[in-house]
N, C-alpha and C positions, 0 to 999 in steps of 0.2 A: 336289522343287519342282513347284507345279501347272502345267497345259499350257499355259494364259494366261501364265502370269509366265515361261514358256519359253521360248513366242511371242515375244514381245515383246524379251527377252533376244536371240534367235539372231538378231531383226531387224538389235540391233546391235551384234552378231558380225560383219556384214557389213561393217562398217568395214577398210579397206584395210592399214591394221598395228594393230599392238597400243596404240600410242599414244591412234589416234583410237575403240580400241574402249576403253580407260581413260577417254579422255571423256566416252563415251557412257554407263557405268558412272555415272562420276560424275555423270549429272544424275539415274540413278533417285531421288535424296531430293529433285528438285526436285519428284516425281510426286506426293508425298506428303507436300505440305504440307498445313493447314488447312483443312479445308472448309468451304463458306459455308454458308446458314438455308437450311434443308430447307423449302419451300413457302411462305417468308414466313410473313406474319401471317396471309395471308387463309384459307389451306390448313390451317395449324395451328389457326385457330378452327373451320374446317367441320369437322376429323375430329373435335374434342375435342365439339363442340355435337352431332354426329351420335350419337356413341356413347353419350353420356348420355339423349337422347334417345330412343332404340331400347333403352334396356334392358330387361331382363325385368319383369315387375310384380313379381315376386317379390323384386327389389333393394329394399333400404329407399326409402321415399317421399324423403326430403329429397335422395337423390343423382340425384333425376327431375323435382323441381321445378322452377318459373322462376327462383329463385335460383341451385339449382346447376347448373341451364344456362346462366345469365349466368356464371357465376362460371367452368364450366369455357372456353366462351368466350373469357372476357378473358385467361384465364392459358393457355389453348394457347399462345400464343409466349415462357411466359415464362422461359424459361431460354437463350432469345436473346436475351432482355433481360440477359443476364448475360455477354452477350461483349464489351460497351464496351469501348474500349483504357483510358478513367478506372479501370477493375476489370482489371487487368492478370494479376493472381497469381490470380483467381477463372477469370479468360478461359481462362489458359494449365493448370489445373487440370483444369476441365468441358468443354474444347473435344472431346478425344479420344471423348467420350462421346455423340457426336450423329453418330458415323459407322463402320462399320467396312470397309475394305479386303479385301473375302474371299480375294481372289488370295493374297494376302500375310498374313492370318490363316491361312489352312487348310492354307501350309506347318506349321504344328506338329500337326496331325494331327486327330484328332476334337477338338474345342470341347468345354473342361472347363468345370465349370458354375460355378465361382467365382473371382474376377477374379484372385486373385493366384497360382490354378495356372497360369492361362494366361499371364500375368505373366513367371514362369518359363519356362513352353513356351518362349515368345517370345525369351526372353534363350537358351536354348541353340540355339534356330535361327540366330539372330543371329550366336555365335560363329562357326557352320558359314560363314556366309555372310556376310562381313565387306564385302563390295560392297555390300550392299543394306542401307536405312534400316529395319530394325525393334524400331521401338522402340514402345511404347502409343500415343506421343502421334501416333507414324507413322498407326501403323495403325488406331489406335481403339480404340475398347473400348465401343461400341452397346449389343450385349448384352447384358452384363452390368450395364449402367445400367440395363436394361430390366428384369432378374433384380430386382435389386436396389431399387429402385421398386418393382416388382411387391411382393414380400415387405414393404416399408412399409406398401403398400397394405391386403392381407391382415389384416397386426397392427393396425392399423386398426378393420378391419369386427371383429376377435375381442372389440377391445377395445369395442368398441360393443354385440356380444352383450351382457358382459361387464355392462355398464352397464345396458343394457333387463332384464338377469335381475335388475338389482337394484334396479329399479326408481330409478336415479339422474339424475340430468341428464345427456344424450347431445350438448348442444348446442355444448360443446368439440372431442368427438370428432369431429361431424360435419362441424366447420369443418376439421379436418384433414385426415378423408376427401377432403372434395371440394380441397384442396390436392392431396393424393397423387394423385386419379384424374386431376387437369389434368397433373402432373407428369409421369406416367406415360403423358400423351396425345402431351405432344410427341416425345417418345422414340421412340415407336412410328409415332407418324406421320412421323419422320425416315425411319425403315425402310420406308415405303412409295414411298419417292421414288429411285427409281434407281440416280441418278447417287449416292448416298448409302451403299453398298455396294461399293464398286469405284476403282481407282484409276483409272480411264477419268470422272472424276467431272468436271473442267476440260478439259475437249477431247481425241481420240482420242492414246496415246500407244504408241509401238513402230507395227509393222507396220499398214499403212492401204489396203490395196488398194480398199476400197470408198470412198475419198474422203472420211469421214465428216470435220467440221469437228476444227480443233486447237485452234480461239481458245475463252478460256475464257468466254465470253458465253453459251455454251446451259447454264450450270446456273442463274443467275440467270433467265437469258430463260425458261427452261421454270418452275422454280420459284414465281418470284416476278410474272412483268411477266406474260406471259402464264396463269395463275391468276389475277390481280386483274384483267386485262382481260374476260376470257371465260368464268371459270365461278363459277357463283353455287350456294350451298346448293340452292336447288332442284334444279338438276340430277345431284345427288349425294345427294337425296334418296330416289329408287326403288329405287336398289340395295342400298341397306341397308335402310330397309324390308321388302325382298322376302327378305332375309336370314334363315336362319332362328338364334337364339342358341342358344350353344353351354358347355356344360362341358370345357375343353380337360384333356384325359388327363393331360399333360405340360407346364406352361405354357413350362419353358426347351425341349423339342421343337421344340413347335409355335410357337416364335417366329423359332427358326432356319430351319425349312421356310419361315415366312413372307419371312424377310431374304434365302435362294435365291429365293425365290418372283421377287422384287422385280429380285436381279441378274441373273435369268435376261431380263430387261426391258432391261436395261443397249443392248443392239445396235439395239432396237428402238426405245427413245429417240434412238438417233444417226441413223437411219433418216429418220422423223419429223421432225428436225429438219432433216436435208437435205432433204428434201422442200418446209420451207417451211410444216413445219404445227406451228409455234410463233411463227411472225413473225404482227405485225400481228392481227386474227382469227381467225388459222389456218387448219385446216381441218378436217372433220370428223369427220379420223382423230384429229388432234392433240388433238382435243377429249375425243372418246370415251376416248381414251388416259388424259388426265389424270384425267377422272371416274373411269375404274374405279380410279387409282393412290388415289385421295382414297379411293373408296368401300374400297378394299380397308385402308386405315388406319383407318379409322372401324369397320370390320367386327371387324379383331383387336382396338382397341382394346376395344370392348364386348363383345366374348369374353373379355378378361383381366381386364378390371374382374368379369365376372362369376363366373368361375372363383375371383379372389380373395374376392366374397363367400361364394360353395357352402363355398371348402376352412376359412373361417375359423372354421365350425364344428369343424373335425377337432379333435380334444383333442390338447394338444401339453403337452409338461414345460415348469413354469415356469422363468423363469431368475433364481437369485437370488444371481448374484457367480459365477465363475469359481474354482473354486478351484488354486491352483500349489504346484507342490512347492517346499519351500522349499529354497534351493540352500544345498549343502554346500562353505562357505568353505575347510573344511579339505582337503576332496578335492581343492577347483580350487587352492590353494596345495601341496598337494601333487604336483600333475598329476597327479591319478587321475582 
């Protein structure tokens, strides 16, 4: 178990018998409900309009246009538009997928790179540790929406080589393109937000010696009210600019450095917000704070956008059907 989920555990251990440490037990699944919208609307359109924007010249023209900057834009928040309670089975589905819990992830060990090992992982931790809520929709599953998107993305841009070597019409592909890279925007810019990494995501929980708030209003307030009040694209403009682009070695790597990167922010948001520097105007830490969260989303996203077009040149085997062995009736009636 990691030292965080320890912490928090031995806090309440301190309960006076076993009864009221059973209590305490019993609210950890209330820690790890549902997380709310990673930045709002205003946040998820600066990173997705930022990263399109900055990309290399070398990325095809149409995904640099004033088209597909309106376009990614409008569709940064759109798979928040897919959490309505009217879309219930779609909500309860995609929710797990805009957050992950590291505390409570990184008990199963190194992060496998495809959802359904980890899947696994997760269910044999779970048995060890029948106190605690882990289950996907617990913990999340970010990552791997981010993997997974990414590789859309990619088959995408191959399929669009694909097309310009054959001198075809690319103007299907490219409306898909710029679907996958918006898709892919919000995702990543989830991961740039904090409170969006950690079960600390709705007010400090376990042990609090530094006073930080419990009520669950700083993830909205910092998110969404304070973002639309106080930072405008412009201001989110220099840093990425000044950025230099990048071919990422390891796209699922370097996405995970990026999602520690983010929790490692986690104490420094509750800081911040005690302080007073997400209320009203803030102040000018709070500010700085949130541009570099924004800029630093905009940043990997236009690194993964562009790694997905470098790698979709690699030659890869096509896939044409799945072939399975055909099961042998006789043996399983035999029990062989």
């Amino acid at each position: 178990m990691n030292l965080k989920l320890m912490s928090i555990l031995s806090g309440m251990m301190k309960a006076k018998n076993l009864v009221r440490f059973a209590a305490a037990v019993a609210l950890l699944p209330l820690m790890l409900v549902q997380q709310g919208f990673a930045w709002g609307n205003d946040g998820h359109r600066m990173i997705n309009w930022l990263a399109a924007k900055y990309l290399p010249t070398d990325v095809p023209a149409f995904l640099r246009n004033g088209g597909a900057l309106d376009a990614m834009d409008y569709l940064g928040p759109e798979p928040d538009r897919w959490r309505n309670k009217a879309e219930a089975e779609l909500n309860a589905a995609q929710a797990p997928d805009h957050f992950i819990d590291l505390e409570m992830a990184d008990m199963v060990g190194t992060l496998p790179k495809e959802r359904y090992d980890f899947i696994r992982a997760l269910a044999k931790v779970q048995a060890e540790h029948p106190e605690l809520a882990l289950t996907p929709e617990k913990v999340g599953m970010q990552p791997w929406q981010v993997e997974e998107v990414y590789e859309r993305l990619k088959v995408g841009f191959r399929e669009y080589r694909k097309l310009m070597a054959a001198n075809e019409d690319t103007r299907p592909i490219e409306l898909a393109i710029t679907f996958y890279a918006a898709w892919l925007g919000h995702y990543v810019g989830d991961g740039s937000m904090p409170l969006h990494t950690t079960i600390q995501y709705n007010g400090w929980k376990g042990p609090n010696p530094n006073g930080y708030t419990t009520e669950h209003h700083i993830h909205s307030l910092f998110e969404s009210t304070f973002v639309s009040a106080n930072v405008k694209r412009e201001a989110v403009v220099p840093l990425v600019a000044a950025s230099q682009p990048k071919a990422l070695d390891d796209e699922w790597t370097d996405y995970l450095t990026y999602l520690r990167h983010s929790n490692s922010l986690v104490e420094k948001t509750y800081q911040i917000e005690k302080a007073g520097g997400f209320a009203g105007a803030g102040t000018p830490e709070g500010k700085e704070f949130t541009v570099q969260c924004l800029a630093d989303g905009a940043i990997e996203l236009r690194d993964m956008i562009y790694t997905a077009w470098l790698r979709s040149a690699d030659p890869v085997e096509e896939f044409h059907g799945e072939a399975r062995m055909p099961m042998n009736t006789h043996a399983v009636v035999a029990g062989n």
